[in-house]
C-alpha positions as CSV (number, residue, x, y, z in Angstrom):
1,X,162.3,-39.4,56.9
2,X,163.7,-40.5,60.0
3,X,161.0,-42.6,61.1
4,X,161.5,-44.5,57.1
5,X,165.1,-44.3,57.8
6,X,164.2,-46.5,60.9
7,X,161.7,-48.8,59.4
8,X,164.3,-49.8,56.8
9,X,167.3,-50.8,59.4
10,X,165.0,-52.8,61.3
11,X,163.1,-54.4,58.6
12,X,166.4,-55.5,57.1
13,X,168.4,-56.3,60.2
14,X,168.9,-59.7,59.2
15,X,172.5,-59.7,57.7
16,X,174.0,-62.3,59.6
17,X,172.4,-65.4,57.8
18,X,172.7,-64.3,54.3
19,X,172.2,-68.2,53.4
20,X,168.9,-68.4,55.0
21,X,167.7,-65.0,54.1
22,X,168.5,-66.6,50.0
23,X,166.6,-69.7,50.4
24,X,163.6,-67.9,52.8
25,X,163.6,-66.1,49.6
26,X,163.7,-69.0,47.4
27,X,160.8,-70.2,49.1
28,X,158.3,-67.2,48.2
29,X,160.1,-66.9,45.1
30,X,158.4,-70.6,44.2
31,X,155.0,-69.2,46.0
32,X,154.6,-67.1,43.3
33,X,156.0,-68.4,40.1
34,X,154.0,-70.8,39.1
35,X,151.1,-68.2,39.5
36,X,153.0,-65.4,38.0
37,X,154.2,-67.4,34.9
38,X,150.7,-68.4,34.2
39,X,149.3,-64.6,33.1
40,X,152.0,-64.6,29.9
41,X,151.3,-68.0,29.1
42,X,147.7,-68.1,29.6
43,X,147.5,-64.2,27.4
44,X,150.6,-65.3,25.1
45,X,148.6,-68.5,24.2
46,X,145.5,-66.2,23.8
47,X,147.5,-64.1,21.4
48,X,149.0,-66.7,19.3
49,X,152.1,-65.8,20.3
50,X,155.4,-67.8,18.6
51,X,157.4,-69.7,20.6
52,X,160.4,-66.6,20.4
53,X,157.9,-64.3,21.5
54,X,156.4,-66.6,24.3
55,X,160.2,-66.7,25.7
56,X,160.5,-63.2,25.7
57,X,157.0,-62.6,27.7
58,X,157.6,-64.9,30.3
59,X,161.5,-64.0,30.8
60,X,160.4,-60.3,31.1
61,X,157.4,-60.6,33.0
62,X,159.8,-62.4,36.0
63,X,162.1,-59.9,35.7
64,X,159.8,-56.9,35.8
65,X,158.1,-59.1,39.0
66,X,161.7,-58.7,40.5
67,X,161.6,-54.6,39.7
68,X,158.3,-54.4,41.0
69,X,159.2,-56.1,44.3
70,X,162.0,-53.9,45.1
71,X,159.9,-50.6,43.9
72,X,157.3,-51.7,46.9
73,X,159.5,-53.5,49.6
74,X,162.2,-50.2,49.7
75,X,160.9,-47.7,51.6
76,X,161.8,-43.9,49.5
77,X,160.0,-40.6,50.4
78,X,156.9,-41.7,47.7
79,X,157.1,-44.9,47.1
80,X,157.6,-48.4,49.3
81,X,154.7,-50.0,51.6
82,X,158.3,-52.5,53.4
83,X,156.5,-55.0,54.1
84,X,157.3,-58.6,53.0
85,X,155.4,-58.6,49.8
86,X,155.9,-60.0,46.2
87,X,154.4,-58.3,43.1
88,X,153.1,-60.1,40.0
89,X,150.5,-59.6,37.6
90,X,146.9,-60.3,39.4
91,X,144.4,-62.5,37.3
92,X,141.8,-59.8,37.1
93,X,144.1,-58.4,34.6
94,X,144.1,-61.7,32.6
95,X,140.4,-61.5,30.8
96,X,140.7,-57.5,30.0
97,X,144.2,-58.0,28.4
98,X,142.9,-61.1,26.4
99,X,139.9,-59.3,25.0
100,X,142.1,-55.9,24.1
101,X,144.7,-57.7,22.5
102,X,142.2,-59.9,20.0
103,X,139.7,-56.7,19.5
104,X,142.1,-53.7,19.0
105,X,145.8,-55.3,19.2
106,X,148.7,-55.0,21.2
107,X,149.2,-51.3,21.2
108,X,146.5,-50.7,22.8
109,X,146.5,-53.4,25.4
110,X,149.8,-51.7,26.3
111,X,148.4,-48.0,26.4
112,X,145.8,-49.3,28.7
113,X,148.4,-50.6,30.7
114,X,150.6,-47.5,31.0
115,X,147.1,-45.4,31.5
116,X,146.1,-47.6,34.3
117,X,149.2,-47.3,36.2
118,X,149.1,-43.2,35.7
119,X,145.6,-43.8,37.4
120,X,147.0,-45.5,40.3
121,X,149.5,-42.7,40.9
122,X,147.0,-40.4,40.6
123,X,144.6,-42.2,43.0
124,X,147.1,-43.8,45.3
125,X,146.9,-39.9,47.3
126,X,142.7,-40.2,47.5
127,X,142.2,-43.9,47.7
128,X,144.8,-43.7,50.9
129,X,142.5,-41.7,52.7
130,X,139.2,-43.8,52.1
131,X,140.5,-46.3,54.6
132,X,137.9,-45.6,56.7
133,X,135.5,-47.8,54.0
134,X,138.1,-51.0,54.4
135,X,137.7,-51.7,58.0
136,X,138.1,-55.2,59.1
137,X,134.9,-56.5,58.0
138,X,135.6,-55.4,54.7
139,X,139.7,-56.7,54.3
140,X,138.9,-60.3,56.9
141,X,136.3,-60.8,53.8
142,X,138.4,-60.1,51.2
143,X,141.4,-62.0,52.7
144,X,139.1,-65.3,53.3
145,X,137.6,-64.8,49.9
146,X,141.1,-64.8,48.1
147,X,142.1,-67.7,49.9
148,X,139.1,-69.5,48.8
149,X,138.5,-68.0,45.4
150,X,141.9,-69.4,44.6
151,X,141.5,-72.9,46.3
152,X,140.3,-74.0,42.5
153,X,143.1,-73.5,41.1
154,X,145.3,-75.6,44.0
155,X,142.7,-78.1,42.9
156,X,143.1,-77.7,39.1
157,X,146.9,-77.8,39.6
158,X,146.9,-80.8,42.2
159,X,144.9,-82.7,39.2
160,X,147.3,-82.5,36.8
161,X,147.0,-78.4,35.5
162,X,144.7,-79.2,32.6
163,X,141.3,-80.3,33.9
164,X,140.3,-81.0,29.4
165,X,142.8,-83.4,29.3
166,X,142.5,-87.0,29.4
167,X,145.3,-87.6,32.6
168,X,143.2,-85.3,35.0
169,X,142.8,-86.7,37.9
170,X,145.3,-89.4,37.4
171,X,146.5,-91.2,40.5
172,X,150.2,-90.2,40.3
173,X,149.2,-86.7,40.1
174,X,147.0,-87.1,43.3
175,X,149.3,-88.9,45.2
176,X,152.2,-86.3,44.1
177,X,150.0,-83.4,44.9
178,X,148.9,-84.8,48.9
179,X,152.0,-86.3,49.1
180,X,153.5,-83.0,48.4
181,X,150.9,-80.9,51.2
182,X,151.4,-83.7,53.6
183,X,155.2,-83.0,53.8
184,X,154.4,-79.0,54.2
185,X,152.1,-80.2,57.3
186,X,154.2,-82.6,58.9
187,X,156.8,-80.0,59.3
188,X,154.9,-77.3,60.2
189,X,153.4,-79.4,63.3
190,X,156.9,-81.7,64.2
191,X,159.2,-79.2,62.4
192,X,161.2,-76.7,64.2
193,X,163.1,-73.5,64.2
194,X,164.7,-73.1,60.0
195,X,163.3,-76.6,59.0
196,X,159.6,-75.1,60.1
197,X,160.3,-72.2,58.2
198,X,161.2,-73.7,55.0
199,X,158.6,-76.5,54.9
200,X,156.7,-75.3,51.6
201,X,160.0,-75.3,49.9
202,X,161.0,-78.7,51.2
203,X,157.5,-80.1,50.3
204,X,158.1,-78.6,46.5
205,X,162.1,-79.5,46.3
206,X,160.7,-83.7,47.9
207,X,157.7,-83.5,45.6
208,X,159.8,-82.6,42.4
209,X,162.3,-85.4,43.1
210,X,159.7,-88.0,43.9
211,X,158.2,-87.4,40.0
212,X,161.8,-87.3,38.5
213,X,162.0,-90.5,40.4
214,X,158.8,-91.6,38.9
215,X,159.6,-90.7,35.5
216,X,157.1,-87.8,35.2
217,X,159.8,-84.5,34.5
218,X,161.1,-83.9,31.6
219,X,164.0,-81.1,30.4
220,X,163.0,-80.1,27.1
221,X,162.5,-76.8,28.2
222,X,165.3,-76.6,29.6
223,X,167.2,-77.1,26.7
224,X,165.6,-75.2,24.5
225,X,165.6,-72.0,26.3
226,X,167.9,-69.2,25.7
227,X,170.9,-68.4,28.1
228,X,170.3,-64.6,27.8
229,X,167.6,-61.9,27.0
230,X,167.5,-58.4,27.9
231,X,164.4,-55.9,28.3
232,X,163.6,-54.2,25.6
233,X,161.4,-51.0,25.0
234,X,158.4,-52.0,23.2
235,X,159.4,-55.0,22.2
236,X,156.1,-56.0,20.8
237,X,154.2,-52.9,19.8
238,X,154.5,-48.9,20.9
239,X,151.6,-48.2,23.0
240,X,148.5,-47.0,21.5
241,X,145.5,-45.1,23.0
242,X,141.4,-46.3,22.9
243,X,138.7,-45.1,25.5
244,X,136.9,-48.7,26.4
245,X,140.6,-50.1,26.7
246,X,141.5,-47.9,28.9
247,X,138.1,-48.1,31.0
248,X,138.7,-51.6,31.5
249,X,142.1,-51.9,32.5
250,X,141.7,-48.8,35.2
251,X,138.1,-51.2,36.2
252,X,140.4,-54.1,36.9
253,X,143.4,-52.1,38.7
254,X,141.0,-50.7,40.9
255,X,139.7,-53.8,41.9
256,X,143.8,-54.7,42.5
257,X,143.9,-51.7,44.7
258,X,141.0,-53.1,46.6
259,X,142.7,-56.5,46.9
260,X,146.4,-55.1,47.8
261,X,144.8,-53.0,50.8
262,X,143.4,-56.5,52.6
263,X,146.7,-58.3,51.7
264,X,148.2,-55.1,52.9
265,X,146.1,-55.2,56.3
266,X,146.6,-58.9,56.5
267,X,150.4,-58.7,56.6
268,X,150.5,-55.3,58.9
269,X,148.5,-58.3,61.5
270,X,150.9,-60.7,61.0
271,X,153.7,-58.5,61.3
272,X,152.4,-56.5,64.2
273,X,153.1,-52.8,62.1
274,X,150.4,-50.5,62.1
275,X,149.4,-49.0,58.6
276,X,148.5,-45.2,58.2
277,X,147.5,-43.4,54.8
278,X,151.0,-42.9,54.1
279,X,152.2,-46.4,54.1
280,X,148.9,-47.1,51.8
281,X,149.7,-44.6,49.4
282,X,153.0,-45.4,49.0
283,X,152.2,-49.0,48.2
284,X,149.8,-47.8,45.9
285,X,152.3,-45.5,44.1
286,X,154.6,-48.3,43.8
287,X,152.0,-50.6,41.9
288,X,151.6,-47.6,39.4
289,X,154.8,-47.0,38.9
290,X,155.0,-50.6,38.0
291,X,151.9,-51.0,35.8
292,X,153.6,-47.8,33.6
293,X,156.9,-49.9,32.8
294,X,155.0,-53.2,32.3
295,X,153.3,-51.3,29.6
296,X,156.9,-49.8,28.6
297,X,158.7,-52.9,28.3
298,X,155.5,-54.8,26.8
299,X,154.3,-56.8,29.4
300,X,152.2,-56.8,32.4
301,X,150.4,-54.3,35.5
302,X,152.0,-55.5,38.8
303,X,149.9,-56.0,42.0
304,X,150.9,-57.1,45.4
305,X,150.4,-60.9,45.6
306,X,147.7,-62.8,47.8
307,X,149.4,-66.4,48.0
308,X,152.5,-64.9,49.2
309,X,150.5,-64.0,53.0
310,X,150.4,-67.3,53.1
311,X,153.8,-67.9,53.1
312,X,154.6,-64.8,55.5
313,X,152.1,-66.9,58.2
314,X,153.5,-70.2,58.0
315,X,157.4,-69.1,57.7
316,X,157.4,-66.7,61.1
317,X,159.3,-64.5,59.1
318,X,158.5,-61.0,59.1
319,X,161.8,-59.4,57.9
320,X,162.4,-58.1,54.1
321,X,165.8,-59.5,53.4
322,X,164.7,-62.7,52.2
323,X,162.3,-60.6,49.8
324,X,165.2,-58.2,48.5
325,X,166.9,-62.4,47.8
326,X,163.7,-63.1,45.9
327,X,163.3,-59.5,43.7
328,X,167.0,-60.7,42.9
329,X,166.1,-64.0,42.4
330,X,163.4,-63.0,40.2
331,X,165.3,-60.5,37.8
332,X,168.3,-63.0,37.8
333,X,165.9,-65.4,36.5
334,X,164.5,-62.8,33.8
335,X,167.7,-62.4,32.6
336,X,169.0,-65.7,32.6
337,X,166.0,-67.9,30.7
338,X,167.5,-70.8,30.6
339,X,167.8,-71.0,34.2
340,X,164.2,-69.7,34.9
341,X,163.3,-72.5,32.4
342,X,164.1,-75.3,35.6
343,X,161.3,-73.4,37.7
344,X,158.7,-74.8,35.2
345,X,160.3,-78.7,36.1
346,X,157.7,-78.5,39.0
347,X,155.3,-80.8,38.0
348,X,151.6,-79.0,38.3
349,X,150.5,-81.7,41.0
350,X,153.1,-80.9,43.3
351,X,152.6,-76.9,43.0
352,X,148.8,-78.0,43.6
353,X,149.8,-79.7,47.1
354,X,151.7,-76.7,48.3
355,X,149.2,-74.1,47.2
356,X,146.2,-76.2,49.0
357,X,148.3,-75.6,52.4
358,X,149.5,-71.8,51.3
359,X,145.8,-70.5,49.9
360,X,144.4,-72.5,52.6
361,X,146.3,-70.4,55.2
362,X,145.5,-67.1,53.7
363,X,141.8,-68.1,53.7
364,X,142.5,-68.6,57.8
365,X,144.3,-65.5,57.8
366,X,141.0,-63.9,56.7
367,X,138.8,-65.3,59.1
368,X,140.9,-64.5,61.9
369,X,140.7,-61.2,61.2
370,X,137.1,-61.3,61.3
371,X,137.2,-63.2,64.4
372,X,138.5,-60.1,65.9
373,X,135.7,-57.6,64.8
374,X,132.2,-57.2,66.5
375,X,129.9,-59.7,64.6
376,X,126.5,-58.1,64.9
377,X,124.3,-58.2,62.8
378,X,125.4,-55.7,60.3
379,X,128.7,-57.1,60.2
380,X,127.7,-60.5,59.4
381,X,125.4,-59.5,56.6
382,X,128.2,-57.7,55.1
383,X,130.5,-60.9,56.1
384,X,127.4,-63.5,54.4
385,X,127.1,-61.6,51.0
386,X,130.3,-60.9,50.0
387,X,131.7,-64.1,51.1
388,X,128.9,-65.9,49.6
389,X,128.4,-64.0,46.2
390,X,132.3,-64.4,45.7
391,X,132.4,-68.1,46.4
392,X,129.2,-68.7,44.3
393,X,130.3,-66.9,41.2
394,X,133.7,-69.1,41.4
395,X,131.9,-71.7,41.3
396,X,128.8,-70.8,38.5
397,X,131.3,-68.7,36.2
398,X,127.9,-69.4,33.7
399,X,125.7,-67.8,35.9
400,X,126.0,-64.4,33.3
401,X,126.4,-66.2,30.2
402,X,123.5,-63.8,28.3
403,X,125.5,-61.2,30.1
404,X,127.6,-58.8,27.3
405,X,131.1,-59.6,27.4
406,X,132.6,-56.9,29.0
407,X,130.4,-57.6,31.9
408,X,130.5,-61.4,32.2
409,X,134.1,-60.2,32.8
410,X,133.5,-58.7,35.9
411,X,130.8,-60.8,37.5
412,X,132.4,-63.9,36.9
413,X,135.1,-62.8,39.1
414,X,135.0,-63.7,42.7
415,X,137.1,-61.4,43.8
416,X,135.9,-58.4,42.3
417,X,131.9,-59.3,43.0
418,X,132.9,-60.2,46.4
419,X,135.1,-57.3,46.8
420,X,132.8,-54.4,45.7
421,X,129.3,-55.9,47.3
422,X,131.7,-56.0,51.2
423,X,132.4,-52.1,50.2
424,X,129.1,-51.1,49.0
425,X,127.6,-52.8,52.2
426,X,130.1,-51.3,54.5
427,X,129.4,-48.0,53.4
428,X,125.4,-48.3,53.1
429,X,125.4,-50.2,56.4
430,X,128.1,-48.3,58.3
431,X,128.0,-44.6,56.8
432,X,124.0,-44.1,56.2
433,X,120.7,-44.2,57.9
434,X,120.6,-47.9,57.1
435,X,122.8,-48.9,60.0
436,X,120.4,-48.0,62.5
437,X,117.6,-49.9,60.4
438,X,119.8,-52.7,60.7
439,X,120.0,-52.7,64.1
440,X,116.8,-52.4,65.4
């Protein structure tokens, strides 16, 4: 307790520039949101959800993003990894919930929810100690892979968002997309001290301006969006119980559990904190806990978020106050839809220039790990395959098109494909009789 006790005083020492901590957190507030706010919209759409119900999804699902933050940044005797992370709901999640909600409805997609996040609490204990099979080799591929695996959808968002519509592509979206990343990189090579710290949110606040300037933003939303909405219990549907459901989900938050451990081990490098099983199980506690009132309130399992390592690497900041600003931020914004309606004024273009620097960075972040590891020959075939099969089925999403459903979920995922084969190897090529095979 006292050692927690200690890691909280220091990690939140930075009280005496409140206004910097709030717009720090501001800036991986905006990391995230456009990310975040995608999963309701892309599911609610999916759904057929009406346009009340849409509002109450996407309000929620920010606020519980907020709760889910401070469950995982506050360090308690269970719970709390305190490191400077932001939860949302992954995009392995978004395929599973989809095919639950049209096949068996939304009770059950929400009692696989709350079943998945009882799964993490009951693995969090047992996964903690498997660390041992996520060495560097395994979390420097899985970091460069989620930088990579995501570098479509900068691209997809830097062309306009919609790559079926007509104005993909179009130049004013280009130019407000590179326009946007070159701001981010001129002040992170010229910039100094705060103004170096802040550059993605400058690049986003100068990018946003430039297409008000250009006529491109409009404020419907804005004025059609509510002032207030609370959480509800089950505001949709009381959870329900089915086997395959259930399978799925706990499939997909295992592969988030997977995924939080490298972002995990990639912000314990750039912070300079050395993890042990504890500090893994308690994050992975926290994530459960989350998933469980996702499914309560009727929205979404909450995972540590990739992009936001990004932010942690070019910012210098390795504190949690601006975080505990941006949990804040986010429930504020929950609460308050009207207000979280201005967020979604960012033009896609100019959240596709930022992210092309941020995923960019968290691809580097990965390779620098690896840098760091000794690449013989094992190592790089571990390093080859799972970077390679995750980059090629991002690409070739097709490839297991005669593939049944539920597994064309799976292996069209990057992440997970990539993520499972650098495990697998590491454990056939590190903890059998193969490694000496491999070595002669």
């Amino acid at each position: 307790m006292k050692r927690e006790s200690m890691m909280n005083n220091v990690s939140v020492s930075d009280k005496k520039t409140p206004i910097r901590n709030a717009i720090l957190g501001f800036q991986h507030l905006l990391a995230m949101y456009s990310g975040d706010i995608l999963v309701p919209l892309l599911i609610g759409g999916a759904l057929k959800f009406n346009a009340t119900q849409m509002t109450y999804l996407v309000s929620m699902d920010i606020f519980m993003c907020g709760v889910a933050t401070l469950l995982q940044i506050r360090r308690t005797p269970i719970t709390g990894i305190g490191l400077p992370v932001v939860l949302g709901c992954a995009v392995e999640y978004v395929a599973p919930l989809q095919s639950i909600g049209k096949n068996f409805g939304l009770g059950y997609m929400y009692g696989g929810i709350i079943c998945a996040g009882l799964f993490i609490i009951i693995a969090a204990k047992p996964f903690a100690h498997m660390r041992k099979y996520f060495p560097p080799v395994v979390t420097g591929s899985l970091i460069t892979l989620i930088g990579f695996t995501l570098m479509p959808v900068a691209f997809q968002n830097l062309g306009g968002g919609d790559s079926t519509a007509k104005a993909f592509g179009d130049p004013t979206h280009l130019f407000l997309g590179f326009f946007t990343a070159l701001i981010i990189i001129v002040l992170n090579i010229w910039g100094r001290g705060f103004l170096k710290q802040i550059a993605i949110l400058i690049g986003i606040l100068v990018g946003t301006l430039t297409a008000l300037a250009m006529g491109t933003v409009g404020f419907e939303s804005v004025g059609q969006a509510h002032w207030a909405q609370l959480p509800q219990f089950f505001y949709f549907a009381a959870p329900k119980f089915e086997w395959s459901s259930i399978a799925t989900l706990i499939l997909a938050a295992l592969t988030c559990m997977i995924e939080s451990t490298g972002v995990y081990f990639a912000l314990s490098e750039i912070t300079g904190r050395k993890l042990e099983d504890r500090d893994l199980e308690h994050g992975y506690r926290s994530e459960g806990i989350a998933a469980i009132l996702g499914g309560v309130f009727n929205t979404f399992p909450y995972s540590t978020f990739s992009q936001n390592v990004g932010i942690v690497q070019l910012s210098g900041i390795k504190k949690l106050a601006p975080i505990y600003y941006s949990a804040f931020f986010l429930m504020l914004l929950g609460l308050i839809p009207k207000f979280g309606a201005i967020a979604t004024l960012i033009p896609a273009s100019v959240l596709g220039g930022a992210m092309l620097v941020m995923f960019g960075m968290v691809g580097a972040q990965g390779i620098k790990m690896l840098s760091k590891i000794d690449l013989n020959n094992k190592n790089l075939l571990i390093i080859a395959v799972s970077v390679g099969l995750g980059l090629g089925v991002t690409t070739q999403p097709n490839l297991f098109q005669y593939l049944p459903a539920t597994v064309q979920v799976i292996m069209s995922n990057g992440m997970v494909v990539g993520s499972f084969t650098a495990v697998i190897l590491n454990v056939l090529l590190n903890h059998t009789g193969l490694k000496d095979k491999v070595e002669e």
